[in-house]
N, C-alpha and C positions, 0 to 999 in steps of 0.2 A: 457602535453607532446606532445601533438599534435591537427592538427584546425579542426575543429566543422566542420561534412562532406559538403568538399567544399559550403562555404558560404557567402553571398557577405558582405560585410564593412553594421556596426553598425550604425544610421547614432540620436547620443543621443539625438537631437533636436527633434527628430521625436517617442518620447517618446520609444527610443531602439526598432524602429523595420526597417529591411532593407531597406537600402536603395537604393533595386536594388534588381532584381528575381534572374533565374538562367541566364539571358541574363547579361553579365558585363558592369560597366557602357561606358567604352570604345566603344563597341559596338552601344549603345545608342548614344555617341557624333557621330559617324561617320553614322547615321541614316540620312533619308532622315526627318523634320522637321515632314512631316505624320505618320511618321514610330515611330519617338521619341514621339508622341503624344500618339500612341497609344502602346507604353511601357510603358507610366505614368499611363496610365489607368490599366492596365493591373496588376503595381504594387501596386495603390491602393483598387485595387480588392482582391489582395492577401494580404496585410496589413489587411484587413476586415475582411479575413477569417480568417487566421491562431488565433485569441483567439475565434472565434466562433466556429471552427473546436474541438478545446481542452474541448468544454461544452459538447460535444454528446458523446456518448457511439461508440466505433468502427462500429458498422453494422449501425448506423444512421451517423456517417460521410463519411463512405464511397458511403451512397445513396446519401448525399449532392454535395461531391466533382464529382461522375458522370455526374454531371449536369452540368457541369463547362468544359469548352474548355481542350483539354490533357496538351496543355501546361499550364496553372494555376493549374489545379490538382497536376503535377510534381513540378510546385514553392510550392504553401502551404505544399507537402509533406518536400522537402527539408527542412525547417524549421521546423517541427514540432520536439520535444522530441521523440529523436530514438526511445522507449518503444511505445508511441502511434502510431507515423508510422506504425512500423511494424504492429500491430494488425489492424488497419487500413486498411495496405496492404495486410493483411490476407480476410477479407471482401467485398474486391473488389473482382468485375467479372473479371474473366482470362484477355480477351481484356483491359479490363482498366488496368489492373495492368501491361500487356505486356507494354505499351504506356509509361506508368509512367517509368518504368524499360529504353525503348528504351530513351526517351528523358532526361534521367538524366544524368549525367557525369558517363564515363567508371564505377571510381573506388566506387564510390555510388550505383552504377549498381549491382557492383561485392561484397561489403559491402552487400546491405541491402540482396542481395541473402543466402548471409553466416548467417546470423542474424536468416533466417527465420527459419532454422533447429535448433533453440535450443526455449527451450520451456518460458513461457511468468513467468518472476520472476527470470531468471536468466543473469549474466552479458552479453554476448552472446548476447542476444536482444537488448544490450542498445548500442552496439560497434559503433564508428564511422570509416572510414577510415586513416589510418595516410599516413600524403601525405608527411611531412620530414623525409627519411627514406634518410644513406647515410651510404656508406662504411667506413669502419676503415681508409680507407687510401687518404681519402677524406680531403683538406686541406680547413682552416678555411674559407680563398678566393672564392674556389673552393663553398663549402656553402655558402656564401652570395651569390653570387652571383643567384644558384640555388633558395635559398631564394628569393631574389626580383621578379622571377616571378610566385612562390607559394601564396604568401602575396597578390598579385591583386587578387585573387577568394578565399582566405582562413586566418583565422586568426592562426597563428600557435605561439605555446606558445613552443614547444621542438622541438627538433631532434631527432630522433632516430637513432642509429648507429647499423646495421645487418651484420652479414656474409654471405655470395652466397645462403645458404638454406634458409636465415631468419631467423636467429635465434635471439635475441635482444642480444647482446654486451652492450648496454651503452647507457645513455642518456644526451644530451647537452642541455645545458641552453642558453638561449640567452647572459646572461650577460655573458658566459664564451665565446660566439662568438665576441662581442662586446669588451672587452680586451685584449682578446690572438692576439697573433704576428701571420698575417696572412698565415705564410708559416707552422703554427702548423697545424700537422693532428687531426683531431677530435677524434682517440683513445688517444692521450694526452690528451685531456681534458673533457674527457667525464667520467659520475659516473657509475663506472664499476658495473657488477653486481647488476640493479637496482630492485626495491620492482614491483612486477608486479602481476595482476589482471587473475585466473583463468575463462574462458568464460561458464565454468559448474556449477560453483560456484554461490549462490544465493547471489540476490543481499543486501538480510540482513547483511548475511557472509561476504560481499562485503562491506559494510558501516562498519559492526565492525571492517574489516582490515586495513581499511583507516581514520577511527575517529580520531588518531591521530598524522597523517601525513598534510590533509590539501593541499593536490597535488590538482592546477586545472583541471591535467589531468592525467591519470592512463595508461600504457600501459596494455593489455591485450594478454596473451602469450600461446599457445595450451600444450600440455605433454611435448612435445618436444622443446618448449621455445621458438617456430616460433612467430616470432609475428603476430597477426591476427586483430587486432584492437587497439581501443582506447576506453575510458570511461571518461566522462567528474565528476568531482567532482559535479556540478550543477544535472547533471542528474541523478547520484546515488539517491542521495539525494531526488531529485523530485520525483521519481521514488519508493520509500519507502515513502515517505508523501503521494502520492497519496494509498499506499496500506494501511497505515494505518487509511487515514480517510474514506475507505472502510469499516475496521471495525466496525465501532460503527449504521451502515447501515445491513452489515452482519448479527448481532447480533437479531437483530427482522426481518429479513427474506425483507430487502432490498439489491435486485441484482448488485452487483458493475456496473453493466452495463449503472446503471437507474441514470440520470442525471434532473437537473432543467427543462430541455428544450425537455426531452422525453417526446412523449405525450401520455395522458390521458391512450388511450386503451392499448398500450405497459405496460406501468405503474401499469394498472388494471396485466396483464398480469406478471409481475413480481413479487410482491404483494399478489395476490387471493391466491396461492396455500399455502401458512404461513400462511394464518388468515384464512384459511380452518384448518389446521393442528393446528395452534393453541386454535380453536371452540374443536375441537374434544380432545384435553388433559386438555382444559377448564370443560369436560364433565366427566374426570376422576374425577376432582377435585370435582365436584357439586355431584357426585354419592357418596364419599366418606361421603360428606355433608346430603346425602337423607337415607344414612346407621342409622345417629344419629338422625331423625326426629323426634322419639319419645323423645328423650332427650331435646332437641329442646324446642319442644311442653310443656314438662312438667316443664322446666327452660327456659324463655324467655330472660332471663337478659343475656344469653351465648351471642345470636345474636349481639347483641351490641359490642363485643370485638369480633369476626370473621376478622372485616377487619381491625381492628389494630393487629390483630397476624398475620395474612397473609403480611400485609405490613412489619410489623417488620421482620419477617425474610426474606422476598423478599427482604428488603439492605441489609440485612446481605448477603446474596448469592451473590449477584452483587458488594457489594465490592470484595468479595471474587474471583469471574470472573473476574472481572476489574485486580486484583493483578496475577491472575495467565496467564491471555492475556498479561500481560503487560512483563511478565516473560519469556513467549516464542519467544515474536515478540523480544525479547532484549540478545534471550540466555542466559537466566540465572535458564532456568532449564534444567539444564544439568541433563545428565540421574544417577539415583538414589537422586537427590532433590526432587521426587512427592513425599516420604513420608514423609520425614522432611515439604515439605510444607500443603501438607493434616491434618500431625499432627499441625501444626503453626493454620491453619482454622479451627479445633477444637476444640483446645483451645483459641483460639478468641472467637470462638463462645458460649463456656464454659462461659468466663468472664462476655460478652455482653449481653448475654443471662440473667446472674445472676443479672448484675445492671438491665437492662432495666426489667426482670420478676419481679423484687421488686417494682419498680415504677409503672408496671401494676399492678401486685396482691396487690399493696393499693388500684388503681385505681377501681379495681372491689370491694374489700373491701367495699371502703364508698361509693361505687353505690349502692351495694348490703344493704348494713344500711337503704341508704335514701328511697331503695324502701320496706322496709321492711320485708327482706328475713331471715327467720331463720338461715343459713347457709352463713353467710355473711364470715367470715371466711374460709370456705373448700373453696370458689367460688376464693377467691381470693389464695389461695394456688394452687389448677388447673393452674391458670391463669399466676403462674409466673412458675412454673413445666413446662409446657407446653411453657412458653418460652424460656427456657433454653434449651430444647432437640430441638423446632425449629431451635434456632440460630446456634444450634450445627450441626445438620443433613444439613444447610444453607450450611454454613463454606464449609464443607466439600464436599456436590453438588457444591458447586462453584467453587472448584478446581478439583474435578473429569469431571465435565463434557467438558471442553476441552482438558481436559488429555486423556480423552476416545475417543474423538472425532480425536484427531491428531496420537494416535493408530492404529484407524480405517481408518486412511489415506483423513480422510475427513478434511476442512479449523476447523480450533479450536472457530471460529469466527463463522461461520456459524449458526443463528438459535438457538444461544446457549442460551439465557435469557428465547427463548420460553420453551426447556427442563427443565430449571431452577425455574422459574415460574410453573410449574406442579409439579417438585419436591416438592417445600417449600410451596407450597398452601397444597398438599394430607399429608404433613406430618404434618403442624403445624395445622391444621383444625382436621385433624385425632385426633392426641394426642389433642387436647385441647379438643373435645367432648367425645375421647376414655375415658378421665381420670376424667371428669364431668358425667359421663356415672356407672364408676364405683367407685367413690369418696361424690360423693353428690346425 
């Protein structure tokens, strides 16, 4: 419903990237031959940048764009996905970001200002400017017209039609500018009362309201229905794929921030402090291990099945995390489903528990035969006991633990397999020695 903040023509041949900065190309024809030489350069400079810009983490693109003359810095920002801008912009030193701000166009000026006060996941951050914004009493003429000198520095897909406060009235399609009889005013033919994007509202909430509409562009409206932006369908979208393949990074204690091309020491640096912390819940788990030493010692044949119990319920748990991340990030556990689904993962885990303990308790069975254990039998009963309550306690950690974790106001994603992995090691380790311990 409105153009992607002020942005020059798409130019396909040149593999969709502009083909022109923020300088128009008009300006460029009427360049002195030197002048036009050194705009070409300047925009394959920024052509360069803008997908190398989008591999760093905000605080390393912002040291990169520093380095770059103010005006290239302001072209690469212009392009970028409003969401990375910002934070980008947030990064920057005062002085650069002044520069960037001063050399942009007014109303990109005055956008990405607005943007910056709303916090990073929600629509607000993604908003672009809407520059066809027109009266109720604005005739269709009257819009083209306006039109033809928007379209030279913008692609604009809607109108918008406001009242004196800004409030959103309506919005026009082009096809309905393009048929109507030019002396219509554009409250005839505009769709009154349109679907519009709250800017507090997170951008998940923001995709599940929009999934099945398919708008290229979203207007974005304050309490009071002023309109304050725009949100492109493209961006939404990107904008959630980028958080979710943050997840699966989150998850063992990798910092969204840390990118292909971040180096080494940062890396070290984001990194060390998880595989510190997960050393030390590593340490719970081996202690619980050094409790049964003498049991150990006195049935050697246990050791051998330690890291297939431990595995086996470690996927048990992590389907079970997989199922219930996948459930939040989707809204579909709405409040009073954690124990419908807690109970679902315990009797999963009941079941899984029950085949796959049978398959192991033969498994120790005729181990225990071939090595000659008088107790071949109890060893394998342990064996699949001990895998049933695993899978079960599994199940059930794997949906508690980001249930507890999003309680506690912290990312549900964050670090979560590490907790998970301590859980299902100290239990099914426990109970398999506990019960070897007191059983055989």
């Amino acid at each position: 419903m409105s153009p992607r903040a002020p942005r020059p023509f798409v130019n396909t041949e040149l593999g969709g990237l502009p083909a022109a900065g923020p300088v128009t190309i008009l300006a460029a024809m009427n360049a002195t031959s030197s002048q036009t030489e050194f705009l070409m350069k300047d925009e394959d400079q920024v052509r360069e940048l803008v997908p190398k810009i989008s591999q760093y983490s905000p605080e390393e693109a912002a040291k990169l764009l520093t380095s770059f003359r103010p005006q290239i810095m302001c072209s690469v920002l212009e392009l970028l996905n409003p969401g990375v801008r910002q934070n980008i912009l947030e990064h920057l030193p005062e002085a650069a970001r002044q520069e960037a701000l001063a050399l942009t166009l007014a109303e990109n000026r005055t956008q990405w200002t607005l943007n910056a006060g709303f916090a990073e996941g929600l629509v607000g951050r993604l908003m672009e400017p809407p520059l066809a914004i027109f009266s109720p009493e604005v005739t269709i003429n009257q819009a083209i017209e306006e039109l033809r000198q928007l379209v030279k520095r913008a692609f604009i897909t809607y109108g918008f039609v406001t009242d004196p406060k800004g409030k959103l009235l309506g919005v026009v399609a082009m096809r309905e500018l393009a048929l109507g009889e030019g002396s219509e005013r554009l409250e005839q033919i505009m769709v009154k009362k349109p679907f519009f994007l709250d800017p507090g509202m997170s951008s998940i909430d923001a995709m599940r309201a929009v999934v099945t509409r398919h708008f290229p562009v979203y207007p974005v409206c304050d309490a009071e229905g002023r309109l304050v932006g725009v949100v492109r369908g493209q961006t939404l979208f990107e904008a959630q794929a980028i958080e979710l393949s943050a997840q699966a990074g989150a998850m063992v204690g990798v910092e969204r921030e840390e990118r292909l091309v971040t180096p080494w020491s940062r890396s070290l640096k984001f990194r060390h402090p998880w595989l510190q912390l997960n050393l030390l819940t590593a340490f719970v788990a081996a202690a619980v291990v050094g409790m049964f030493a003498h049991t150990l010692e006195r049935i050697v044949l246990l050791a051998v099945f330690l890291p297939v119990l431990a595995g086996q319920s470690g996927n048990t748990g992590c389907q079970a995390l997989a199922v219930t991340l996948r459930g939040i990030t989707l809204g579909e556990l709405a409040r009073g489903r954690q124990k419908y689904l807690v109970a679902k993962e315990a009797l999963l885990g009941l079941c899984n528990g029950a085949l796959v303990g049978l398959t192991a308790g033969l498994g120790m069975f005729f181990y225990a035969q071939h090595q000659h254990h008088p107790k071949a039998i109890m060893l394998g009963l342990v064996v699949c006991l001990a895998m049933v309550v695993s899978c079960i306690i599994s199940g059930i950690s794997g949906a508690l633990v980001p249930i507890t974790l999003r309680k506690l106001g912290a990312d549900p994603a964050t670090a979560s397999s590490i907790f998970l992995t301590t859980a299902t090691d100290v239990v099914s380790m426990g109970t398999f020695l506990g019960l070897a311990s007191i059983l055989v």
